[in-house]
C-alpha positions in Angstrom: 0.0 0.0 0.0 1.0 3.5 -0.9 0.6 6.8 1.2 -1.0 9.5 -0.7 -1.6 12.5 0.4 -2.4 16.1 -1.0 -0.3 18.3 1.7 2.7 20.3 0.9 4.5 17.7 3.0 3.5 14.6 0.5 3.8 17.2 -2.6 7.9 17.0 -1.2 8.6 13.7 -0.3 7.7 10.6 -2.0 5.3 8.5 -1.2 6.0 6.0 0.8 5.3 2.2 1.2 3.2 1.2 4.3 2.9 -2.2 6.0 0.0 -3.1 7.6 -0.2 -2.7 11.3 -2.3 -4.4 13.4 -5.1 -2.8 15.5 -4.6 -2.8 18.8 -7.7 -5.2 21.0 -10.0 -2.4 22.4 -10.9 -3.3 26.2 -14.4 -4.9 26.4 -15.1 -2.2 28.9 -14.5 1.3 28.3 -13.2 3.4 31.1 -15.3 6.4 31.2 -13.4 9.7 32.0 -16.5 11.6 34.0 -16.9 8.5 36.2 -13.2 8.0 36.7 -13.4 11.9 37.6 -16.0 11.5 39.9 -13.9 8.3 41.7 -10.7 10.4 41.9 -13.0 13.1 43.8 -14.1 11.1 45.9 -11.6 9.2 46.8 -9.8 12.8 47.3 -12.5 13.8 49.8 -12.6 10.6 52.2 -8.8 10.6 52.0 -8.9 14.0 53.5 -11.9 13.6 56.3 -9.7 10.1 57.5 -6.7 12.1 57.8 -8.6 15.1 59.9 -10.6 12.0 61.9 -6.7 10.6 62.4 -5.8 13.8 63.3 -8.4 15.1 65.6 -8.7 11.3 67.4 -4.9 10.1 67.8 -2.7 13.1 67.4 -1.2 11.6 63.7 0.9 13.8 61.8 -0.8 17.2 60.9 1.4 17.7 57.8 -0.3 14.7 56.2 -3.5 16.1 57.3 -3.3 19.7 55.6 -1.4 18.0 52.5 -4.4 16.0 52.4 -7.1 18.8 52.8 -5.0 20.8 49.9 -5.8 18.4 47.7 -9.5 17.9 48.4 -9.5 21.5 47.8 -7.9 21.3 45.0 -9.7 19.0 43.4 -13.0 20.8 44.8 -12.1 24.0 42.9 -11.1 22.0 39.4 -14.8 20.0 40.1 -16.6 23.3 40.3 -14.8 24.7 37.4 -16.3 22.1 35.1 -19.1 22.3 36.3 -19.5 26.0 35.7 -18.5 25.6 32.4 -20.6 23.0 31.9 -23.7 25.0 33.0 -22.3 28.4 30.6 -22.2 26.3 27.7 -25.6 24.6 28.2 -26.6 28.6 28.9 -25.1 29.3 25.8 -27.1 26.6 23.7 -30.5 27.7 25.3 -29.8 31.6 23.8 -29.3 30.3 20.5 -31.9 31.0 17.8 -33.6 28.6 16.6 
């Protein structure tokens, strides 16, 4: 098989011969990025309340527990983002004329 193209970059350099690659098997189950999102959040935000219960109960260390909350934080702030974006856009499709 032959690779033609119509870019400047094929216009300059010969065409060139192509073996067949194989497809890589696609997973049977596709990993959804929202719900993986949604995990990583909430995995965020129990990690954070067991390190202030650790905290608050046995005296652990408090540098875990504000490293911890930063990151729930964190990943509060990016959640909230989307979401506002999320709700301007749908905003933005309801103004549109039909």
């Amino acid at each position: 098989m032959t690779n033609f193209g119509f870019g400047a970059y094929n216009t300059l350099n010969p065409a060139k011969i192509t073996t067949p690659t194989t497809v890589p098997a696609k997973p049977e189950i596709e990993e959804n990025p929202i719900a993986k999102g949604a995990s990583e959040f909430k995995a965020a935000v129990q990690q954070a309340e067991q390190a202030a219960i650790d905290t608050a109960v046995s005296g652990a260390d408090p540098h875990a527990m504000v490293e911890a909350l930063a990151n729930a934080e964190m990943v509060l702030d990016t959640a909230v983002t989307i979401r506002d974006k999320v709700v301007e856009a749908y905003q933005e499709l309801l103004r549109m004329p039909v």
